[in-house]
DRENPA-3360 file (N, C-alpha, C; in nm, 2 decimals, always signed):
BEGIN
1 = XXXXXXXX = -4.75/-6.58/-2.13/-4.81/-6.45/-2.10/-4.76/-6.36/-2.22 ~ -4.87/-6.28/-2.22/-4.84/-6.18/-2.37/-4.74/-6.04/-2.31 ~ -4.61/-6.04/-2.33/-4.52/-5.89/-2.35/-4.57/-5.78/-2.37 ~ -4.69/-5.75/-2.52/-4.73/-5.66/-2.51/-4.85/-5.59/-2.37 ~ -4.86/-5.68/-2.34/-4.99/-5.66/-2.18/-4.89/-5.63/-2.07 ~ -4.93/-5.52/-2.03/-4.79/-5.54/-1.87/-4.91/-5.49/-1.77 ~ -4.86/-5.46/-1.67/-4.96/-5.46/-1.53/-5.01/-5.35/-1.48 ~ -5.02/-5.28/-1.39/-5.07/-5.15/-1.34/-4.93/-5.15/-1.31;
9 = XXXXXXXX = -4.90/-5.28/-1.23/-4.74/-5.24/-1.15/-4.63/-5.19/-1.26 ~ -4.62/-5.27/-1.33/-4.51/-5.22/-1.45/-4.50/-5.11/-1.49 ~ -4.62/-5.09/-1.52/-4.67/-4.92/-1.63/-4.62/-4.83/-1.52 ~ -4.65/-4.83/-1.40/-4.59/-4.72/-1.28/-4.47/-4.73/-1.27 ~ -4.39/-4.85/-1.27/-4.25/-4.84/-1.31/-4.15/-4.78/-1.42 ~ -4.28/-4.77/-1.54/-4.16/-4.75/-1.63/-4.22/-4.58/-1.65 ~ -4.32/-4.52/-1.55/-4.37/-4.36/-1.57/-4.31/-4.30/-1.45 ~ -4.23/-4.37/-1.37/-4.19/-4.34/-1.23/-4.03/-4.23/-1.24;
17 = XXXXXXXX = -4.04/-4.16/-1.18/-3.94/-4.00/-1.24/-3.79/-4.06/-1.22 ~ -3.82/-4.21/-1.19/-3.72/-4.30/-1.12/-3.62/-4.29/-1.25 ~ -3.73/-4.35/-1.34/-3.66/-4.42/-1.49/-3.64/-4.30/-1.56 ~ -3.56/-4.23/-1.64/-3.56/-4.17/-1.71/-3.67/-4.19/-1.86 ~ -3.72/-4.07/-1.87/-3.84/-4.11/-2.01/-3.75/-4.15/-2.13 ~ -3.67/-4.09/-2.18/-3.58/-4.07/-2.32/-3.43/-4.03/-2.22 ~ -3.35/-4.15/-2.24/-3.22/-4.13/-2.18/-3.10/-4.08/-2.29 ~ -3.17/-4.10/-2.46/-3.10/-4.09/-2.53/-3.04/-3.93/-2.63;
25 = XXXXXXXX = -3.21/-3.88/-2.52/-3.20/-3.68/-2.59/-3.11/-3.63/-2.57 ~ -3.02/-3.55/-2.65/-2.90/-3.47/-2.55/-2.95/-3.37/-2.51 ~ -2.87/-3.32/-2.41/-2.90/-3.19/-2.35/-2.80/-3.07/-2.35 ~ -2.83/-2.95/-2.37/-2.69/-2.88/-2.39/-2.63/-2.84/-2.26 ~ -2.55/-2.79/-2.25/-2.45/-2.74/-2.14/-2.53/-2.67/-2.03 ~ -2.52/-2.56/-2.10/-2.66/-2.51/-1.97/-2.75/-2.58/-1.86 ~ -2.81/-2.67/-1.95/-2.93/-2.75/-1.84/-2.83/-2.83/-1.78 ~ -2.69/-2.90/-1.82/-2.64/-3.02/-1.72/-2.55/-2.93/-1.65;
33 = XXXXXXXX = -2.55/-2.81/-1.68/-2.49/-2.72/-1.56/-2.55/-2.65/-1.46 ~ -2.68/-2.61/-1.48/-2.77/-2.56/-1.40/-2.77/-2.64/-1.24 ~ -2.77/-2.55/-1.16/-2.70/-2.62/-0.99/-2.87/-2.65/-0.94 ~ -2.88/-2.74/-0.88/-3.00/-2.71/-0.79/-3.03/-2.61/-0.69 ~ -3.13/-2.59/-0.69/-3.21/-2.46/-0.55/-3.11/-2.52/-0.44 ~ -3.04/-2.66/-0.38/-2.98/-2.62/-0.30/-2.81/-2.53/-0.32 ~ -2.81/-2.59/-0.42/-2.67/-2.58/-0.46/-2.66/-2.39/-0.48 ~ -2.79/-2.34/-0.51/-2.83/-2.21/-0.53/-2.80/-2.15/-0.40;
41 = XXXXXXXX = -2.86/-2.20/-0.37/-2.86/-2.10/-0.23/-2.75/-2.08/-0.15 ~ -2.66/-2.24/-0.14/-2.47/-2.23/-0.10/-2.40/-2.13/-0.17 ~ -2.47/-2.12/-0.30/-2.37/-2.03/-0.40/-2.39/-1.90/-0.35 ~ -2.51/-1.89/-0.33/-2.55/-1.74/-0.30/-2.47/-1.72/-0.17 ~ -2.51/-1.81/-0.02/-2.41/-1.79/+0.05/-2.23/-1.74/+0.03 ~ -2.21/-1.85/-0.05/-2.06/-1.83/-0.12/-2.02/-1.68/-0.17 ~ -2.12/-1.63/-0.25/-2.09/-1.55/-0.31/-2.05/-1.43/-0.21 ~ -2.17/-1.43/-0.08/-2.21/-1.29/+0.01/-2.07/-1.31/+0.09;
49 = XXXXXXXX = -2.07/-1.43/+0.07/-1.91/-1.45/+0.18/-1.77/-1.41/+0.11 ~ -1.80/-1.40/-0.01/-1.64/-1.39/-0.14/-1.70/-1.22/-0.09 ~ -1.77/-1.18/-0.13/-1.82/-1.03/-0.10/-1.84/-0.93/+0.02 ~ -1.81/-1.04/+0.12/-1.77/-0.96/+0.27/-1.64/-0.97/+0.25 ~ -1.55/-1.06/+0.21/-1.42/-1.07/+0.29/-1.37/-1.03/+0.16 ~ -1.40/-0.95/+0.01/-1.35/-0.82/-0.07/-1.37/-0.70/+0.00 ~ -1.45/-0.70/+0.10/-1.49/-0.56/+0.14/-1.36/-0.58/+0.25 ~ -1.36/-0.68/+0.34/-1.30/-0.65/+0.47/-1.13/-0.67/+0.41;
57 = XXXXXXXX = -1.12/-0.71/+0.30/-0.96/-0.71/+0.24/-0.95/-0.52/+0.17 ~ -1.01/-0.48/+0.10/-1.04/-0.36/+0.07/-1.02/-0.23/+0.18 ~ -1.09/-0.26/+0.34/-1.07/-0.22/+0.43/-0.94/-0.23/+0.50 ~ -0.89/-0.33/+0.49/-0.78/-0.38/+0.54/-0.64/-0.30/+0.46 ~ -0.67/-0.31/+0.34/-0.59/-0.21/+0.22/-0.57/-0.08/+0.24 ~ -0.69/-0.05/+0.29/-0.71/+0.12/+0.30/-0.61/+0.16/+0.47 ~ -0.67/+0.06/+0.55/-0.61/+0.11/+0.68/-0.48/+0.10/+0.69 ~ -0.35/-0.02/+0.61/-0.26/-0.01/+0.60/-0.18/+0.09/+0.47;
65 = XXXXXXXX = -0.26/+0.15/+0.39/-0.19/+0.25/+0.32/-0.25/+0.36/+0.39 ~ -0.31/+0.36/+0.49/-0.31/+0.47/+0.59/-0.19/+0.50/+0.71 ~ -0.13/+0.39/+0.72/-0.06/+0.39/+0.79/+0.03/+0.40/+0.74 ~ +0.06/+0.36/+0.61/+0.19/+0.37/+0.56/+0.24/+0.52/+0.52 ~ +0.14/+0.60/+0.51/+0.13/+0.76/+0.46/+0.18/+0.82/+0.60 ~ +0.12/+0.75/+0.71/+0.15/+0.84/+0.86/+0.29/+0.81/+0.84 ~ +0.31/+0.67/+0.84/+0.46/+0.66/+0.88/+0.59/+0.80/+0.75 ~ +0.57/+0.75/+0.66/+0.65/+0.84/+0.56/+0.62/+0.95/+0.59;
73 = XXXXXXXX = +0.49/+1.02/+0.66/+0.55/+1.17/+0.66/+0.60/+1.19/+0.78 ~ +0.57/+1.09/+0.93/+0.64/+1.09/+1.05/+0.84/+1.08/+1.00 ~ +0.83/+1.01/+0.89/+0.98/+1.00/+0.89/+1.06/+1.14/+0.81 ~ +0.99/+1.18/+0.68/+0.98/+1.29/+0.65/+1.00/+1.40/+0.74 ~ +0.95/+1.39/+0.80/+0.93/+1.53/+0.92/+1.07/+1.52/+1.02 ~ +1.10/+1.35/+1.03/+1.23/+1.31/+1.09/+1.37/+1.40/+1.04 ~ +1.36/+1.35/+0.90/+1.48/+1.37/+0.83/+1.47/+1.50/+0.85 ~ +1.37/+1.62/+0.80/+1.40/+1.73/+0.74/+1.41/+1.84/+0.90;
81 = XXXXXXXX = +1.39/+1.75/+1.01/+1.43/+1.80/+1.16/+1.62/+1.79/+1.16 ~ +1.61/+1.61/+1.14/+1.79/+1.61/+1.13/+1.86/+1.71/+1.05 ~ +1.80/+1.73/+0.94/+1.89/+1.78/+0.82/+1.93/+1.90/+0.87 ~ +1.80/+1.99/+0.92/+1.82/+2.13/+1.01/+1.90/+2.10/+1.11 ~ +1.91/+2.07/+1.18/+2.02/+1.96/+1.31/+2.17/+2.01/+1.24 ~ +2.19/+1.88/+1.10/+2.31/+1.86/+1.05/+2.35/+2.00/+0.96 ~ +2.25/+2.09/+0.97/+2.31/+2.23/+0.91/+2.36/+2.33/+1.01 ~ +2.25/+2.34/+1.12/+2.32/+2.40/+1.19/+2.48/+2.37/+1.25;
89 = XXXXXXXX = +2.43/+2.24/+1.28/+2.57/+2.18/+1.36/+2.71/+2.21/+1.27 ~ +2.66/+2.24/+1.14/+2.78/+2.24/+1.04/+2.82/+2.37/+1.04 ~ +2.72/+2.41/+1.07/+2.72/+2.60/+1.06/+2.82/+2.68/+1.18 ~ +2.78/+2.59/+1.28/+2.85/+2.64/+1.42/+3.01/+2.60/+1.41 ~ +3.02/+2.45/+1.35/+3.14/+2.41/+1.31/+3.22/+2.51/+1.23 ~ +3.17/+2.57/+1.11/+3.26/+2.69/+1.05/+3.28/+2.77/+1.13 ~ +3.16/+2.83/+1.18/+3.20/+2.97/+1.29/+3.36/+2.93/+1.38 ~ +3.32/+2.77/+1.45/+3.42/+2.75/+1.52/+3.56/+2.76/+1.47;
97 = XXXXXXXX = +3.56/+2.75/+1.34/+3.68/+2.70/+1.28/+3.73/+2.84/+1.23 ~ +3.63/+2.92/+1.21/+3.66/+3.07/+1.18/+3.76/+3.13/+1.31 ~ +3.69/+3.11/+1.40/+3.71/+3.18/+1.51/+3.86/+3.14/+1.54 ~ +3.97/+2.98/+1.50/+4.08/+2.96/+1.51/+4.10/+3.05/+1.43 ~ +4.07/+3.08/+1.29/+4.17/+3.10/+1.17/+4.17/+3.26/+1.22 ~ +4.10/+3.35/+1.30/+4.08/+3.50/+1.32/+4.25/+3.51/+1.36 ~ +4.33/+3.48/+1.54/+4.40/+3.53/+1.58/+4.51/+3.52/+1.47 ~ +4.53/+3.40/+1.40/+4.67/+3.44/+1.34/+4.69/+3.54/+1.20;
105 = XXXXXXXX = +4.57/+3.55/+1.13/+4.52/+3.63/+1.07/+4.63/+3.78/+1.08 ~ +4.61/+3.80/+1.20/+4.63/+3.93/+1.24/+4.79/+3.93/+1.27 ~ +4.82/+3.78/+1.28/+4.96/+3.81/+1.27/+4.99/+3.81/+1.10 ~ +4.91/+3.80/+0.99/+4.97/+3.82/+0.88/+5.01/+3.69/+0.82 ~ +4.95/+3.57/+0.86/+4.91/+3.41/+0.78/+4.84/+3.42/+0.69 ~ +4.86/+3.48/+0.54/+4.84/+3.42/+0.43/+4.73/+3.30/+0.43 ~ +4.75/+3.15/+0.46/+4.68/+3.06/+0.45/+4.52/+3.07/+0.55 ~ +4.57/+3.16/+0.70/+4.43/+3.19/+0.75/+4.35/+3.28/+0.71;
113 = XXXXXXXX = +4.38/+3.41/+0.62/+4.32/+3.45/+0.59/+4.22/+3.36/+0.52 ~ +4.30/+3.29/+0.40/+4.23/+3.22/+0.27/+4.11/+3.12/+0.37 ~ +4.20/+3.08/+0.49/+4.09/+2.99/+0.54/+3.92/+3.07/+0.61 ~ +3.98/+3.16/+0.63/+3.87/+3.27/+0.70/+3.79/+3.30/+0.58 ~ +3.82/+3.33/+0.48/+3.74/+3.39/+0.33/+3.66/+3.28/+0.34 ~ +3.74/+3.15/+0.26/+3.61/+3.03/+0.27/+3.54/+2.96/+0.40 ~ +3.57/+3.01/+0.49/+3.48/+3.00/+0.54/+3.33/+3.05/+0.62 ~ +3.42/+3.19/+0.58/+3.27/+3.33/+0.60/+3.19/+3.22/+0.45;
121 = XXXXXXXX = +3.23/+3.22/+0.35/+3.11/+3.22/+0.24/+3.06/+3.06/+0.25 ~ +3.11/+2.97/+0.34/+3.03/+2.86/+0.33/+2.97/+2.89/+0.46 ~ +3.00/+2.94/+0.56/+2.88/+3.01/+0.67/+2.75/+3.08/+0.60 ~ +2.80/+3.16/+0.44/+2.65/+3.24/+0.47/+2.55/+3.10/+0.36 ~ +2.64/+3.04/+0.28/+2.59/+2.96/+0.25/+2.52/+2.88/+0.37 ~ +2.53/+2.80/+0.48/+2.46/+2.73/+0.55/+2.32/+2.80/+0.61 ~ +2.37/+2.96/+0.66/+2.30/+3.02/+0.68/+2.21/+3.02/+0.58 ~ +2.19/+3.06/+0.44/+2.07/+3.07/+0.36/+2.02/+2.93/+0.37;
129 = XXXXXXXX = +2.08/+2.78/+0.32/+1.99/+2.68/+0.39/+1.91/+2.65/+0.51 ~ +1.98/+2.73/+0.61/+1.91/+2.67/+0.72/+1.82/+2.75/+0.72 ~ +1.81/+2.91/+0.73/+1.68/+2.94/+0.67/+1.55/+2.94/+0.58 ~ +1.60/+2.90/+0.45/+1.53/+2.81/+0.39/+1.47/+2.69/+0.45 ~ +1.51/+2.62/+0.53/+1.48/+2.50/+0.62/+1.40/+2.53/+0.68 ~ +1.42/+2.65/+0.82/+1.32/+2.67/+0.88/+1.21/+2.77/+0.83 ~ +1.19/+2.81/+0.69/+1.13/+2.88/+0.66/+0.97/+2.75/+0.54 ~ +1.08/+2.62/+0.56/+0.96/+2.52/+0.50/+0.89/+2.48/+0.63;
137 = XXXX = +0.96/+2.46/+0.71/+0.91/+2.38/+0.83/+0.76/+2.47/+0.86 ~ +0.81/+2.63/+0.85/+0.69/+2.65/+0.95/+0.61/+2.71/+0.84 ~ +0.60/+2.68/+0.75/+0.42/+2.65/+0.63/+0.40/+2.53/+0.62 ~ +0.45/+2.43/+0.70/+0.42/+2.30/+0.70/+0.35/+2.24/+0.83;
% end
């Protein structure tokens, strides 16, 4: 039988999308990267899903640096309540301490006086902070 003659069957074998036409063309990068319509449409999936869970991490970001602002100024607000606390309390402590150093004073103790001096001037000193203090509190 002659080689060059082949059959109806053959000829559909070797035109069939089975066989590759030219196995030897190269192809560039692009085309052997190109995904199929299915592979397309997983991606697209993929993508909508990388693109909700940026938004819901994004949201998640926001609500906890929302929280974190409450908390800092809930503590803020802490402190600068103690601090008025720890001035007054310091304030009443001089007075108290004044109020020893008064009687002997008068009997003519040198050292109570000196203690009574500094301690009127760190009283008016506490006094100007605490006022100060409660003079931020309440424009706040």
């Amino acid at each position: 039988m002659d080689d060059s003659i082949s059959t109806p069957k053959e000829r559909s074998r070797v035109n069939s999308p089975a066989v590759m036409s030219n196995p030897g063309t190269p192809r560039s990068e692009e085309v052997r990267a190109t995904p199929s319509p299915n592979q397309m449409r997983r991606g697209h999936g993929a993508a909508q899903a990388m693109q909700l869970s940026q938004q819901q991490l994004l949201q998640l970001q926001q609500q906890h640096l929302q929280q974190l602002q409450t908390q800092q100024l809930q503590t803020q607000q802490l402190v600068q309540q103690h601090q008025s606390q720890s001035k007054y309390s310091q304030l009443l402590a001089v007075i108290e301490d004044m109020g020893r150093d008064i009687r002997p004073t008068y009997a003519g103790s040198k050292t109570s006086v000196e203690r009574l001096k500094r301690g009127i001037v760190h009283a008016r000193i506490l006094v100007r902070e605490c006022l100060m203090e409660c003079e931020r509190s309440a424009r706040s």
